[in-house]
N, C-alpha and C positions, 0 to 999 in steps of 0.2 A: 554522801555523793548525790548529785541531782540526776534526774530519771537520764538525760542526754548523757551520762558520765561527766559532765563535771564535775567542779566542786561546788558549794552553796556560795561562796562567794563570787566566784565568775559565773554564776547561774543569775545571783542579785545584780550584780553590774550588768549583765544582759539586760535583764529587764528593763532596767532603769534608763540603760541608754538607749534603748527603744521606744520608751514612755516620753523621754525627758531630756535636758542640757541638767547635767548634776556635776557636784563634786564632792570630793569623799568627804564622808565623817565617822573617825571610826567611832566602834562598838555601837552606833547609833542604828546602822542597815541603810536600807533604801529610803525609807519615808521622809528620813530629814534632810535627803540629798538633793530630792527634787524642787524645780526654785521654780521654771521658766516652761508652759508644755509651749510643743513648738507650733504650735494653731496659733496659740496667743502672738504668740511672737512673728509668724508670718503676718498674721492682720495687722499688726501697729508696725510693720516695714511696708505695706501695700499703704496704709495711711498715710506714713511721711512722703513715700512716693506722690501719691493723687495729692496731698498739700503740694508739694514744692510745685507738681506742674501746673495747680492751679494758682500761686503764686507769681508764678514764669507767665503764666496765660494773661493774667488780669496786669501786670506790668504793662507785656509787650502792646496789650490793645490802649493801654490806659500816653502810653509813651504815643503812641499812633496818635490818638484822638488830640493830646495838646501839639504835637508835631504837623498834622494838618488843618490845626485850629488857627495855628500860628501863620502855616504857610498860603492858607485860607484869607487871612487877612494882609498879611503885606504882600505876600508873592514870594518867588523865589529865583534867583539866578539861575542858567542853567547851563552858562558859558563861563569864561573867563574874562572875556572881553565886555557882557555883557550883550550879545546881540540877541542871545536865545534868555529868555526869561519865562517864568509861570507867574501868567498874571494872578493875580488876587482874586478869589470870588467871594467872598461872604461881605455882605451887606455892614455898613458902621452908620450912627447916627449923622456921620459929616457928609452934607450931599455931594460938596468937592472933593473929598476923598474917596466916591463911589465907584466900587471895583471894575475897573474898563472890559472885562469880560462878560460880566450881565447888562443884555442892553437895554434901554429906559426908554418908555413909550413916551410918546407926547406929554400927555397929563404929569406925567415925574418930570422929564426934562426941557418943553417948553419946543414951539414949533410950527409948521403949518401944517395942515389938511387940508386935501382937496378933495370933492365927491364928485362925480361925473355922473350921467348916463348913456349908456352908448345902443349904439341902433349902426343894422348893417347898412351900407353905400346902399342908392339903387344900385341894380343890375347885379348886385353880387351876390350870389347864390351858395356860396360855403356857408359850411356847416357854424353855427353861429358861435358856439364852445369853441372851437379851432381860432375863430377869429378873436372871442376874445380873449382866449389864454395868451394871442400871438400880440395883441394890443398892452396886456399887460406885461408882457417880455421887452415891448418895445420902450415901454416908457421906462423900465427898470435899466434898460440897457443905456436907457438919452441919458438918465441922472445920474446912473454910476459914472459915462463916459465925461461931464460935467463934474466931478467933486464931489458930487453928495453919495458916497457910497454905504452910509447909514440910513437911508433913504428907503420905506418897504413900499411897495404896490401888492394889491389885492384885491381878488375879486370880492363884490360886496351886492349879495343877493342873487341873484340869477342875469343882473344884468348892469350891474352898474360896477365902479373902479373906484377905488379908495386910496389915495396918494399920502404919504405920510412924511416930511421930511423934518429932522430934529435941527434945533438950533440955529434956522432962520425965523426972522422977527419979519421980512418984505416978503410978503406972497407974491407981490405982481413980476419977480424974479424968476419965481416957478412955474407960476402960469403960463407965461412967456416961455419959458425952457419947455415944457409940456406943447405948449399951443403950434410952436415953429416947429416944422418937422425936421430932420440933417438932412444934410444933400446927398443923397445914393448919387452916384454916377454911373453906367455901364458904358465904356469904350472900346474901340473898335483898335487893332495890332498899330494902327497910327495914331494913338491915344488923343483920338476926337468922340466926345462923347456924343451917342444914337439913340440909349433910352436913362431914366429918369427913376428915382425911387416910385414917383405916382405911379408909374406904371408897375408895379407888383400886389400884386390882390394877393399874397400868402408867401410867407417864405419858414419852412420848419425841417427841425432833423426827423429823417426819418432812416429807416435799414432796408439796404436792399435784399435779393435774392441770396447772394452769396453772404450776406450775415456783415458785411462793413455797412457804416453809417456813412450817412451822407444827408443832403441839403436839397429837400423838393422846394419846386416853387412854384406858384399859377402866376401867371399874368393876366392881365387885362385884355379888353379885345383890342384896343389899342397896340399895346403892347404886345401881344402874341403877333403884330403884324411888322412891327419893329426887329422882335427878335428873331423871327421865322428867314426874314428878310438877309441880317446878318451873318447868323446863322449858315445859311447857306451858301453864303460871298466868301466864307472864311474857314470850311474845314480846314480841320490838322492846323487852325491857326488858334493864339490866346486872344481871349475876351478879358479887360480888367473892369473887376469892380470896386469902387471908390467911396468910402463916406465922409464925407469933409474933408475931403481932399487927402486922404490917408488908403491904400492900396487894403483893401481888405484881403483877395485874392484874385489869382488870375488863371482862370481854370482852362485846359483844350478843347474846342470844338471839338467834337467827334463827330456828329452827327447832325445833320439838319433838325432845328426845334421846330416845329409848325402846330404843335398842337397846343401850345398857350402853357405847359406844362413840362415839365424836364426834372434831371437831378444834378446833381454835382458831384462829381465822387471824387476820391480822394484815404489818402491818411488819415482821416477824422477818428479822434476819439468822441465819445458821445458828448461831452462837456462843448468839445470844438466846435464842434457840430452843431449846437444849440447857440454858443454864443455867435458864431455868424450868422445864423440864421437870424435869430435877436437882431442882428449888426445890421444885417439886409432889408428886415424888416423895418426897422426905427426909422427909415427914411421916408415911406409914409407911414400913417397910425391905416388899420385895417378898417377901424368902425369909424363912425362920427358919436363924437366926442361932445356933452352938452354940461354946461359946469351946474351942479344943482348946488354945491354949499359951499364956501370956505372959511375957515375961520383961524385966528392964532390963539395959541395956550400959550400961558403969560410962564418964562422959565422962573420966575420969584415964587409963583403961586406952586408950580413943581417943587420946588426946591424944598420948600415947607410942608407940601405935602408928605415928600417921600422921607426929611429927617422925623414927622409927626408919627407916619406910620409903622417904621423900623422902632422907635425909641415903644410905642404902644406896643409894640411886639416882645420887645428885648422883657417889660414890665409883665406881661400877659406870662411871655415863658415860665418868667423868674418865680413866680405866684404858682404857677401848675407845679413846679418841682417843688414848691416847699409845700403843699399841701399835698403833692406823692408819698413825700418824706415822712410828713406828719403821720401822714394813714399807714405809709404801708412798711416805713420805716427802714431797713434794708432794701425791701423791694423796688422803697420808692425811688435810695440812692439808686437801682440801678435802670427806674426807668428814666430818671433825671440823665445820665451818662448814656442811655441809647437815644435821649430826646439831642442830645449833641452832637451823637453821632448821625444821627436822622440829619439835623438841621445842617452838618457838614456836607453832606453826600446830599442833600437834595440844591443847595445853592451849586454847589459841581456837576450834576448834571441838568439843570438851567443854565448856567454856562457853557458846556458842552454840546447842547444838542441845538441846532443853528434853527432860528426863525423864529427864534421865542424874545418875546420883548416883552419885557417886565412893567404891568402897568399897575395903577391903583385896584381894579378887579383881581388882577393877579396876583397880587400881593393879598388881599380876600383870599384866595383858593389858597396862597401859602397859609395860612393860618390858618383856612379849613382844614388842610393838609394836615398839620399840628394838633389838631385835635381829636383826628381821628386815630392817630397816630399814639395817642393818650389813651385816647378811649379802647383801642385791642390791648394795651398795656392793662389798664383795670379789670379788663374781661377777663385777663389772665389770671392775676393776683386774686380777685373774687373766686375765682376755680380752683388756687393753688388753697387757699381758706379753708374751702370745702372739703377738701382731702384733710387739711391737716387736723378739724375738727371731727371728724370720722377717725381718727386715731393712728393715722400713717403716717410714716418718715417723709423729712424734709425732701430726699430723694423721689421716694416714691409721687406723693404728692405734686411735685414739680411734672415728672413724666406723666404723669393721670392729667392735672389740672390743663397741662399744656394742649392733652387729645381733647380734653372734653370742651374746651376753649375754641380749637379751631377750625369748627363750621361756623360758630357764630361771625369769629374772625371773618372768614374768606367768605362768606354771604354778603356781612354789611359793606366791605371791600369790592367785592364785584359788583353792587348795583351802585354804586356809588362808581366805579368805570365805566359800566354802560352809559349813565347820566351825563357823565365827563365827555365821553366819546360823541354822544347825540350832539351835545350842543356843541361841540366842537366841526361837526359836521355842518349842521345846519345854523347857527350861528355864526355872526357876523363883528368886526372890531373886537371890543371889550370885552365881547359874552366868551368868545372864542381865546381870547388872554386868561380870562377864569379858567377855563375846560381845561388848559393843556396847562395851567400850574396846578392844578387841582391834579387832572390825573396821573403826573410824574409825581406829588405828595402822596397822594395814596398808595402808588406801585412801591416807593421808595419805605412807606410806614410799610407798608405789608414785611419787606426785608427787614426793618428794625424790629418788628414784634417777632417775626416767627424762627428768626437768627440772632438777631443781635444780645435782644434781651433775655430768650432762651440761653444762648452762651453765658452771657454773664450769671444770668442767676445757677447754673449750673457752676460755675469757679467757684461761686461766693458760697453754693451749699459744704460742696468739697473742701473748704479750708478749714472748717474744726465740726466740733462735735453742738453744733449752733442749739440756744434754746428757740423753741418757737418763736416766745415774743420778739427775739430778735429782730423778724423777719415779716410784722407787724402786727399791730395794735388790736387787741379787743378779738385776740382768739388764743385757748389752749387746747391743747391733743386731748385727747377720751382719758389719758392715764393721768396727767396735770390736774383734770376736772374734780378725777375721785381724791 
């Protein structure tokens, strides 16, 4: 009998099934029953688990990445009918094939420029910023209302306007659209017109006291004597205002104007708000306008540029991933697979984010963009080395290599934004196409090295019981060494 009162054999079988998964063998006892302890057997069920989800994980991103690689290049329906579509964004060597969501600066697409310098009216005493932001609204607003609504205006320097319109070859078309101002009209309840666009020195949104948006405007001394006049003959009566013979709107006297200055109020959302005012303003330009350059870029000379630069690029990529490969072996597959996922997500948001026009500098800053992008990839993999040379697990190695990787990461990253930012500020045309593709590549690398590639090389540790060299060349662990 055993000390609890059992027998010796329900004594052994206790044990045993509390040590172990057995099954019997007689006259053997316990020690030949026991096959499986259940630590062992918990850890290789915890294994195929973290296998299958990493399995499941590197699929579904891997599914993702050709799924918007694809939809990246030709687009995608998004109706039936076909009215709703996702245009294309990713870049192909064929210029006529060029994704209509990224848009293409002069130098790629061919066109005119114009440069001005502008200088206030005598006699007008507004703030010189105000007028010219209002100058550049006004000519954006004459070209869009003309057809060209690919057409950018911008300020250039502190005082001068840089007109940019794509695929005309006849400047003396735009100069002339530029140089003629519209015809503002303001009429009186028996629709005879009493004042003139000339007569408006400023017209912009601004918010009143109660927090709705509305439309101030100065007038001229002229003018203040026109409208005051009105004005006064016509409460509780409508004023129409006119640009080319198209009713912009017709607001209620309330009040006698006599001070050269008033509002408009109204329903306005701030959009509305801005484009009449734009609308009000176009009818004359605020500054005097003085043509300092114009010239055309030849569309052949684009066309060649922009399939030369993409195809060097596509060549540039293709060489970084196989000499990833070479070095780093697994790692390199997976920083090849985060450089495509990079290159997807930064062409989408250059199409997304409005103002950006893709020039030859900027296409530079993509590719700088690329290489830095590379470059925190290597900073990685050189730190994951170092652990795994010091004699630590794949695992381990990854979470160490990854901390001690990212200040250097996030140092060379931020001064490389601040740089982006400067010249983006103070910077003018070209330089300013660099800055802002440069610093959406770098915002956009920073997410591929510190997530993406992260992610992945976390699946790809988790899937088996990997040798180092796997996971590249020209290192073993402390225990491989001896």
């Amino acid at each position: 009998m055993a000390a609890d009162g059992s027998s010796p054999g329900e004594a052994t079988s206790a044990r045993c099934t509390s040590r172990s998964i057995w099954r019997a063998a007689p006259d053997r006892g316990c020690p030949l029953a026991v096959h499986f302890p259940m630590k062992r057997m918990k850890g290789s069920i915890l294994m195929k688990n973290t296998k299958t989800k990493s399995i499941v994980a590197l699929a579904i991103v891997l599914v993702l990445t050709v799924v918007f690689g694809i939809v990246g290049v030709t687009g995608m329906p998004l109706s039936g009918d076909g009215l709703y579509k996702l245009l294309p964004w990713l870049p192909t060597t064929n210029a006529d094939a060029w994704p209509q969501a990224i848009s293409l600066g002069l130098d790629l697409r061919g066109g005119v420029y114009v440069e001005y310098s502008a200088e206030a009216p005598e006699g007008n005493d507004a703030n010189f910023s105000d007028l010219l932001d209002a100058t550049v609204s006004a000519i954006q607003s004459r070209l869009t209302d003309k057809g060209y609504a690919e057409s950018t205006v911008q300020v250039l320097g502190t005082s001068g306007i840089r007109v940019e319109i794509p695929d005309v070859s006849d400047p003396s078309e735009i100069l002339n659209l530029i140089g003629e101002p519209a015809l503002l009209e303001f009429k009186d309840p028996d629709g005879n017109t009493f004042m003139t666009g000339s007569d408006v020195r400023l017209a912009q949104a601004a918010m009143t006291q109660d927090g709705q948006w509305a439309i101030s405007f100065q007038l001229t001394s002229a003018g203040t004597k026109l409208f005051a006049d009105m004005t006064s003959q016509n409460i509780g009566k409508t004023l129409g205002i006119y640009l080319d013979g198209e009713k912009l709107m017709a607001p209620t006297v309330q009040s006698a104007i006599t001070g050269g200055s008033g509002q408009i109020t109204g329903n306005f959302t701030m959009d509305r708000a801005q484009t009449i005012a734009a609308q009000i303003q176009s009818g004359a330009l605020p500054l005097v306008l003085t043509q300092q350059k114009v010239d055309t870029v030849s569309a052949t000379l684009g066309d060649n540029a922009l399939s030369t630069s993409v195809f060097a690029a596509i060549i540039g990529i293709a060489l970084v991933m196989l000499i990833m490969i070479v070095r780093y072996r697994l790692n390199g597959v997976v920083a090849s697979w985060a450089l495509c996922i990079y290159t997807i997500v930064l062409f989408w948001v250059l199409a997304v984010f409005p103002g950006i026009q893709l020039t030859l500098p900027g296409i530079a800053g993509i590719v700088l963009g690329i290489g830095m992008a590379v470059d925190a990839n290597v900073v990685i993999f050189e730190r994951f080395n170092e652990e795994v040379r010091a004699g630590r697990s794949l695992k381990v190695a990854l979470k160490t290599g990854f901390h001690n990787a990212l200040s250097a990461i996030i140092d060379a990253n931020v001064t490389t934004i601040i740089a982006a930012i400067v010249l983006m500020i103070f910077g003018t045309g070209s330089v300013q196409g660099f800055a802002k593709t440069l610093l959406l590549g770098v915002i956009v690398s920073l997410f591929s090295a510190l997530l993406v590639t992260r992610f992945l090389m976390k699946q790809f540790i988790q899937l088996k019981n990997w040798n180092v060299s796997a996971f590249t060349s020209g290192v073993q662990s402390a225990k491989e060494a001896k």
